[in-house]
C-alpha positions as CSV (number, residue, x, y, z in Angstrom):
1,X,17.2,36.4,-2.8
2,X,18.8,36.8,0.8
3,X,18.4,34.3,3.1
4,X,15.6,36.1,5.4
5,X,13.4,36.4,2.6
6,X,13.7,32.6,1.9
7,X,13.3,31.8,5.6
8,X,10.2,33.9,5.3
9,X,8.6,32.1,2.3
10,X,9.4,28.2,3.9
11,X,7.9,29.1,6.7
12,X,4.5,30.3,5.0
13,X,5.1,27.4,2.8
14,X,5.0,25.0,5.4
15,X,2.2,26.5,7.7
16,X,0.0,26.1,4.2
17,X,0.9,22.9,3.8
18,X,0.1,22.2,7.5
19,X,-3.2,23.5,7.1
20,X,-4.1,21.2,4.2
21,X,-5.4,18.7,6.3
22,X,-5.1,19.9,9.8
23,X,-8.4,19.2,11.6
24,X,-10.0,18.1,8.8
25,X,-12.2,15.4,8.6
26,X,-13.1,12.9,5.9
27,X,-17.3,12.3,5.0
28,X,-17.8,8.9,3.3
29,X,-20.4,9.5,0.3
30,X,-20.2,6.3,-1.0
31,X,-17.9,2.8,-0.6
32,X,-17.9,-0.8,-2.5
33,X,-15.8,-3.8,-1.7
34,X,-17.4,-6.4,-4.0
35,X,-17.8,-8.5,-1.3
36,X,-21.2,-9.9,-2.6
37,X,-22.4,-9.8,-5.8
38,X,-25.6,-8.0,-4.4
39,X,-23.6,-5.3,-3.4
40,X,-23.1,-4.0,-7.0
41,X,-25.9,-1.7,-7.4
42,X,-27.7,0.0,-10.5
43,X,-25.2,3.0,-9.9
44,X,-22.6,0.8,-12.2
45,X,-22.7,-0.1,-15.4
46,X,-21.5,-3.4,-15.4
47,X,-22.1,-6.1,-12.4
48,X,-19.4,-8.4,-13.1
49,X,-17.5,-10.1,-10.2
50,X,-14.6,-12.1,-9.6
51,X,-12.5,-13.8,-6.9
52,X,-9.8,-16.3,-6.5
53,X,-6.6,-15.2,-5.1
54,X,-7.7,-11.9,-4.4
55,X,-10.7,-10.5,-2.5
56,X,-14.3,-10.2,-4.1
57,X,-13.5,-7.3,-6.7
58,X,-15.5,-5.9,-9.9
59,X,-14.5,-7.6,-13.3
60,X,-12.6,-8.6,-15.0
61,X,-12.9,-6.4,-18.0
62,X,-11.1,-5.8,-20.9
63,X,-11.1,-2.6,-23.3
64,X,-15.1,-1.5,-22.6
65,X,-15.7,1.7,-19.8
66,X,-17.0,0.8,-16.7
67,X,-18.9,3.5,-15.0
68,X,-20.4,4.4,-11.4
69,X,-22.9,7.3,-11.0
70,X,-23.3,9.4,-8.0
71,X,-25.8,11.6,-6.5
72,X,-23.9,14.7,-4.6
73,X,-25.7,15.5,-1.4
74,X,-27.4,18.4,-0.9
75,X,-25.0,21.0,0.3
76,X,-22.7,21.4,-2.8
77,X,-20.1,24.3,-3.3
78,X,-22.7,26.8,-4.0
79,X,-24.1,26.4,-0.6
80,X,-22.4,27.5,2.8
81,X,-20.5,24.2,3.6
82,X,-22.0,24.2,7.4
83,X,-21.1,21.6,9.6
84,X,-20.3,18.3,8.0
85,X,-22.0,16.3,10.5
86,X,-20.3,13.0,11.4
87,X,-17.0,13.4,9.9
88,X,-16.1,10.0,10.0
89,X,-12.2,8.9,9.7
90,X,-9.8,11.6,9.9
91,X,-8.8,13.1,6.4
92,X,-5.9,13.3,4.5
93,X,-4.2,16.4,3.8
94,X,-5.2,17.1,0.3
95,X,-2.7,15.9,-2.8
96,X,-2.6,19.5,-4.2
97,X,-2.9,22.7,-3.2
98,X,-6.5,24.1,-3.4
99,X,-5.6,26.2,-6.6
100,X,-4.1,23.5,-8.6
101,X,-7.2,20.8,-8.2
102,X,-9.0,20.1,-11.1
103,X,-13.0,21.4,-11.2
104,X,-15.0,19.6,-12.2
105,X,-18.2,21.1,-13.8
106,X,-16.1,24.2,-14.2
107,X,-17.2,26.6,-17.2
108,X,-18.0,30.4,-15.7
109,X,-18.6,29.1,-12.5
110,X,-16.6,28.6,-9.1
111,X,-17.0,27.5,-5.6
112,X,-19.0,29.4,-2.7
113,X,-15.7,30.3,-0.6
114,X,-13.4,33.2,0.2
115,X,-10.3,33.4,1.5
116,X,-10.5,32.4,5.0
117,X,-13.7,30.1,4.1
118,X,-13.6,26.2,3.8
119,X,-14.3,24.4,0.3
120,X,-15.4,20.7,-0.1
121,X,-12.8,18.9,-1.8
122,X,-13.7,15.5,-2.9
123,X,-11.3,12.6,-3.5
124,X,-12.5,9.1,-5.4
125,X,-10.0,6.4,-4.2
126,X,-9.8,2.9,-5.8
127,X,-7.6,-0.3,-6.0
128,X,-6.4,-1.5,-9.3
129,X,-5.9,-5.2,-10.3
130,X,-4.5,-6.1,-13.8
131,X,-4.3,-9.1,-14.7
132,X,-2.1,-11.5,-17.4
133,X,0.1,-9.8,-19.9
134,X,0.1,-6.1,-19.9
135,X,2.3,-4.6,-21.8
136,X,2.9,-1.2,-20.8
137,X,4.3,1.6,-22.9
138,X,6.2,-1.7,-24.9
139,X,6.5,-0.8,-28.9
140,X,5.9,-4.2,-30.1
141,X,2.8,-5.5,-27.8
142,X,2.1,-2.8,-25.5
143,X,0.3,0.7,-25.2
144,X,-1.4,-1.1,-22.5
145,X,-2.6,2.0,-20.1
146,X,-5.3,2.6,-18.1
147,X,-7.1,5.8,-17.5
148,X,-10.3,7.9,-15.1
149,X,-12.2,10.4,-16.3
150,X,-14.9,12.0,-13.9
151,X,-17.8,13.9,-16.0
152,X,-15.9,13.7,-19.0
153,X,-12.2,14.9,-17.7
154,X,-9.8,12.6,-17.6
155,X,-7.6,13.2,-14.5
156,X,-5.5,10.1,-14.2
157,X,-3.4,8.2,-17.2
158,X,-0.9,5.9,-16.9
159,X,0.7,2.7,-18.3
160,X,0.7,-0.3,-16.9
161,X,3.1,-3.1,-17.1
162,X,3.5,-6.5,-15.4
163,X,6.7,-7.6,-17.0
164,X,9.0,-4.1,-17.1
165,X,8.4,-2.5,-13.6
166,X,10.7,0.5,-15.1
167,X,6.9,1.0,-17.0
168,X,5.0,1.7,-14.6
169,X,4.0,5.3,-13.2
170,X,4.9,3.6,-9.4
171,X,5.4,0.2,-8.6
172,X,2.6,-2.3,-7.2
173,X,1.8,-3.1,-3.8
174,X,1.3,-6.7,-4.8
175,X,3.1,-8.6,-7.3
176,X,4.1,-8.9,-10.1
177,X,3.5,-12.2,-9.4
178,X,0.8,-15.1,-10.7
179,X,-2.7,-14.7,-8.6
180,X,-4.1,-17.6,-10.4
181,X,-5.4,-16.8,-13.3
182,X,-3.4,-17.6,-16.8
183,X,0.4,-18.2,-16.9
184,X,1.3,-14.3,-16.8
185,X,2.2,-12.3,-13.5
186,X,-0.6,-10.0,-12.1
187,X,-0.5,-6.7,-9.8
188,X,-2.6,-4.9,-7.7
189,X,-2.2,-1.1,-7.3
190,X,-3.9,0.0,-4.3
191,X,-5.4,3.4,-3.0
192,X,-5.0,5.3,-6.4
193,X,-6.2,8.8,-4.9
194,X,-8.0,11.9,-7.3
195,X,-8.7,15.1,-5.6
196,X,-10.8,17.6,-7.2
197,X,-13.2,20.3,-6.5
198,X,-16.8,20.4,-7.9
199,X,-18.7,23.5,-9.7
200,X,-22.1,25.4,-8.9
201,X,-24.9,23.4,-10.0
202,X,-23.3,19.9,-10.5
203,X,-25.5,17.4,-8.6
204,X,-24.3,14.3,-10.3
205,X,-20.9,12.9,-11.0
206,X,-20.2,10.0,-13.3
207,X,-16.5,8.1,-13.1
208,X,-15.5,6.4,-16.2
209,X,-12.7,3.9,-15.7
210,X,-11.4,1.9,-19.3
211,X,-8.1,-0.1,-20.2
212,X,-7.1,-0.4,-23.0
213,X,-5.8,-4.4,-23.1
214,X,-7.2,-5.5,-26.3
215,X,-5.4,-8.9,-26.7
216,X,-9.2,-10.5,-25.0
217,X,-9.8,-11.3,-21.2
218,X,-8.0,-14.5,-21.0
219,X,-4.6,-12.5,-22.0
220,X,-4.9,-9.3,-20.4
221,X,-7.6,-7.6,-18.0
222,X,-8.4,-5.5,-15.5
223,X,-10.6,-5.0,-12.2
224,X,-11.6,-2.5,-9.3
225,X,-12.2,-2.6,-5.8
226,X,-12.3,-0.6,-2.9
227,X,-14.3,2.2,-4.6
228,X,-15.0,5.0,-2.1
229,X,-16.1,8.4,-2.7
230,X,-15.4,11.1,0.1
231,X,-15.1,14.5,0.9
232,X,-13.5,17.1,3.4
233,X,-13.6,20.8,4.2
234,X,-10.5,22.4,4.0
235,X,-9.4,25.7,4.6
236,X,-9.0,28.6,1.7
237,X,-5.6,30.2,2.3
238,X,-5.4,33.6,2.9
239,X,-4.2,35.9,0.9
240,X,-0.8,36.0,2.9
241,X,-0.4,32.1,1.5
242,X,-0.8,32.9,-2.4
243,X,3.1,33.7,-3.0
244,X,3.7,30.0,-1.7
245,X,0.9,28.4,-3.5
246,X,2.5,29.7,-6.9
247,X,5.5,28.5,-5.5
248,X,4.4,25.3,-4.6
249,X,2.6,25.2,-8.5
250,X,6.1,25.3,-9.8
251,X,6.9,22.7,-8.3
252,X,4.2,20.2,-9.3
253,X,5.6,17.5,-11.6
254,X,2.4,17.1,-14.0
255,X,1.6,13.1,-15.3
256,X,1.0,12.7,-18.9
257,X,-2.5,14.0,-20.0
C-alpha cells in the first residue's frame, strides 16, 4: 500500500476515534455504594453487606449469582434519542467502536439510527473485591474466575488470582495484600467497564454477576461495589469511517468467552 493511502486511512482512523466521545456526555441511570444497608433495594437479589478494611460493599458471596434489575427509561433505541437532558459527568469515549458492541436484546432487531445519527450506548461499571484464596486458572486448586452476563449474555470472563498475579486478566488496584479477613491476601479490581448497545423493545435489563470460589466463604469470596449504570449518545460514523472501523475490528484482541 503506498504511503499516501496509509496517511489517508490514520487519519480517518483517528478523527473516528476522536469522535467516540467528543462532546459526549454521560446520564446516570442508576448508582450503589453500599454505604448503608438501606441502600440495597428490592432491584437486587441478595442484601448482604460487609465492611472492615474496605468501604461498605455488597457480600461476601461465594459461588450463587447475584443479580440487579433495571428499568430502562422511556426513550430507548427505537425512539429518537432527543436531548439527554442533564448530562451529568462528561463521558468516556466508548471502549469499542459502535459496530463491535455487543446488543443486547438483539434477534431481527436494531437501533433507531443512521449514519450521521447518535445511538445510546450504555456502559455498567463495577468494583470487584475477592477475598482469601483464589486460585486462578491454577490446575490443582483453581479455576477460580469470575464472570457478567446482562439478559442472559455473558460479556466479561476472567480469572482471578491473589497468589499468581501472571493469572490475572490485569493486575489490581489494591493488593494482593490481607484486608482483614482470613490469613490469605485479597484484591480489589476497580472500575471494570462493559459497553453495549440495547435492542427495540427491551425495557428491562437484568446483570448477573457469579464466582465460581467453591472452597466456602471463609476461604474464598467475592463482593461488588460501586455499581452504576449510565449511558451516552454517541455519534454513528459515516459511511466515509466504515473502512477504519473494519480496520480497527482487526485489531480488537477478543477475551476468552
Amino acid at each position: 500500500m503506498n504511503p499516501s493511502a496509509v496517511g489517508a486511512r490514520t487519519l480517518l482512523v483517528a478523527g473516528f476515534l476522536a469522535s467516540l466521545g467528543a462532546g459526549a456526555h454521560a446520564e446516570v441511570i442508576y448508582h450503589n455504594d453500599f454505604e448503608t444497608s438501606s441502600g440495597i433495594g428490592s432491584e437486587w437479589n441478595h442484601h448482604d453487606r460487609s465492611t472492615g478494611a474496605l468501604s461498605g460493599f455488597l457480600g461476601r458471596f461465594g459461588d450463587i449469582p447475584v443479580i440487579l434489575t433495571l428499568g430502562l427509561p422511556d426513550d430507548q433505541p427505537g425512539d429518537d434519542p432527543g436531548d439527554p437532558g442533564d448530562p451529568g459527568d462528561p463521558g468516556d469515549p466508548i471502549t469499542k467502536p459502535i459496530s463491535e458492541l455487543p446488543m443486547i436484546g438483539g434477534g431481527d432487531g436494531g437501533v433507531a439510527a443512521r449514519a450521521g445519527d447518535s445511538v445510546w450506548v450504555y456502559s455498567i461499571t463495577f468494583d470487584a473485591y475477592f477475598i482469601d484464596s483464589w486460585d486462578g486458572a491454577d490446575d490443582a486448586f483453581g479455576q477460580d474466575f469470575f464472570f457478567a452476563k446482562i439478559n442472559g449474555t455473558k460479556l466479561f470472563q476472567e480469572f482471578f488470582d491473589n497468589h499468581d498475579a501472571d493469572d490475572n486478566y490485569r493486575a489490581p488496584d489494591d493488593g494482593p495484600r490481607n484486608m482483614g479477613w482470613a490469613d490469605w491476601e485479597d484484591s480489589v479490581y476497580r472500575n471494570i467497564r462493559i459497553d453495549f448497545l440495547v435492542a427495540d423493545g427491551v425495557t428491562d435489563l437484568e446483570f448477573r454477576w457469579r464466582g465460581t470460589a467453591d472452597q466456602g466463604i471463609e476461604d474464598e469470596s467475592w463482593g461488588l461495589d460501586n455499581v452504576t449504570l449510565s449511558r451516552q449518545l454517541v455519534p454513528v460514523p459515516s459511511p466515509a469511517s466504515a473502512l477504519p472501523i473494519g480496520l480497527l475490528a482487526l485489531g480488537i484482541r477478543r477475551r476468552r468467552a
